[in-house]
N, C-alpha and C positions, 0 to 999 in steps of 0.2 A: 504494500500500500504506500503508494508516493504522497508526502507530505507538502502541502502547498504553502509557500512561506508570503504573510501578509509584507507585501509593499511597504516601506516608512516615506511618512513625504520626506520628497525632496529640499532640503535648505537653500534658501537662498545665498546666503555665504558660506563660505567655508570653513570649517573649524581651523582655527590656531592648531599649528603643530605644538606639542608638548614641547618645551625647551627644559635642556638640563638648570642643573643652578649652576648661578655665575654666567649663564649666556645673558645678552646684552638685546633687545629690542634696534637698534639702532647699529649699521655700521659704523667705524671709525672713518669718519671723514676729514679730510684735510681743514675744514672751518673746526671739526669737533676738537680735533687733535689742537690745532692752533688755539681756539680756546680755552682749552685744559692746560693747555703748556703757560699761556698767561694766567691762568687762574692758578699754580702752579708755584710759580713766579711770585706773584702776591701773596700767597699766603706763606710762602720763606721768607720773605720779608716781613711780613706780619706777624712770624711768631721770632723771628733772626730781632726784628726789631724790640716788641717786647721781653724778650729774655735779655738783652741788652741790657735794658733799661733796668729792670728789675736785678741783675747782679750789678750795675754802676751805683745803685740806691744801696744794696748790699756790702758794696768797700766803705762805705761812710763818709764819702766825699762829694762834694757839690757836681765834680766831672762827670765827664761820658765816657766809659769806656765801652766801646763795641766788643772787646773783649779782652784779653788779659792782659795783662802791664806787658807781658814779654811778646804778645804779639804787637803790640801798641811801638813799642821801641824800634820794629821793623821798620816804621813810615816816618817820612822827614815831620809829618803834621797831622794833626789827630782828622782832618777834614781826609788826608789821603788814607789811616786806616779806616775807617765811617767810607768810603766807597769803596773799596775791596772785601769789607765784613758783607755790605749790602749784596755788590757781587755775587759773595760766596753762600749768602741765603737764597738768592736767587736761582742758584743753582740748584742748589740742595732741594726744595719748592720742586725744582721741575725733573729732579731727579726723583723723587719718591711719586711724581705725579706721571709721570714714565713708566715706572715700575706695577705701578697698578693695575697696568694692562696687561698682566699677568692675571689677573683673575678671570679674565675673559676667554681663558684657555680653556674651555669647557672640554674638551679632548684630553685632558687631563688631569689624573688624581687631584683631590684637594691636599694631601700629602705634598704631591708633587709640587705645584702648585705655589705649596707654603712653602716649603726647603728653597724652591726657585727665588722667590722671591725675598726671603731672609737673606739667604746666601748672596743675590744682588745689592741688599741696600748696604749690606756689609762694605761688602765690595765696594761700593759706588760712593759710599756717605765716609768710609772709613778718610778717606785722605781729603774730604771737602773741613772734617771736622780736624784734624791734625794743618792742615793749612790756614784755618779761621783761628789756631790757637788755642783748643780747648782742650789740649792735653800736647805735652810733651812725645815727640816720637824718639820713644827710647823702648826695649824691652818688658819692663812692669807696666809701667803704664797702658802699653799696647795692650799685654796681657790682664789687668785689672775692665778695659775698656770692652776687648773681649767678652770676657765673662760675664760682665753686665749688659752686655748687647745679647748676649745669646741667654741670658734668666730673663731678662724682661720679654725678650721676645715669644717664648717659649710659654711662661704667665700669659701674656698677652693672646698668643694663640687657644690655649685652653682657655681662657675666657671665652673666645670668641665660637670656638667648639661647643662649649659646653649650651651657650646661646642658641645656635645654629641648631644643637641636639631637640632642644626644647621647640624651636618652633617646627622641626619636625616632625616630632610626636605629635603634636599641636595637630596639624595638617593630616595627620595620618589618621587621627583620631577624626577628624573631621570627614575625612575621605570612607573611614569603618561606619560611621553612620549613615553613610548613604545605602539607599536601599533601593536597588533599582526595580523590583515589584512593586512598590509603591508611588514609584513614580515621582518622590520627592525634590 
């Protein structure tokens, strides 16, 4: 006995394909990119500039220092280290804001993913932050810098795991309750 299967209407649009997480709506376009790279930019100097401020408030002196006395001694005048600190925020801004486009590797473990992009900002930020003067490059130092780039980072990732887990469940839970005999 052949089973005759009812017809569903036809949609007039097409269902969204399921995207992973971490895919993006939006290609990277050269306006997006330029964007981001300025926004980027600004916000290294926005935080380059308030952390400044807040450690020159922190020596007890009425000056500015963009950053430490021994980077300060490199420049014939404090106006020329204040635009190579700016510079080097700049960078940094558009260096982490670069790096980001790592998560949109959907093709790739979030594992993956994270190592890549730790191991880049390492890489990338390690000599922005030793040229702005905010540690010595010598061996300890290096090593002490180290070790607290990779524990906060690591904190930092299981927080954000741990977040990610919850609204999954979250979602999944939500996804258990549908019932599709009911039509809900």
């Amino acid at each position: 006995m052949a089973h005759k299967l009812a017809s569903a209407p036809v949609s007039e649009s097409p269902q969204k394909p399921i995207k992973k997480i971490g895919e993006t709506d939006r290609p990277l376009t050269i306006g997006a990119f330029l964007r981001d790279t300025v926004m980027g930019a600004g916000m290294g100097m926005l935080i380059g500039g308030v952390f400044s401020l807040a450690f020159s408030m922190g020596f007890g002196t009425s000056a500015y220092y963009p950053s430490s006395p021994q980077f300060m001694r490199r420049f014939p005048n404090q106006l020329s280290a204040v635009a190579v600190s700016f510079l080097l925020w700049v960078l940094m801004g558009i260096m982490f804001t670069w790096v980001t486009y790592i998560r949109f590797k959907s093709d790739w473990s979030v594992l993956k993913r994270t190592a890549i992009h730790c191991l880049m900002c390492y890489a990338l930020f390690t000599p922005l932050a030793i040229a702005a003067g905010w540690f010595p490059l010598n061996a300890a130092w290096l090593a002490i810098y180290t070790a607290i780039w990779f524990a906060v980072y690591i904190v930092l990732w299981g927080i954000a795991y741990l977040i990610g887990k919850k609204e999954i469940l979250a979602l999944n839970s939500r996804l258990n309750s549908y019932s599709p005999n009911t039509g809900e």
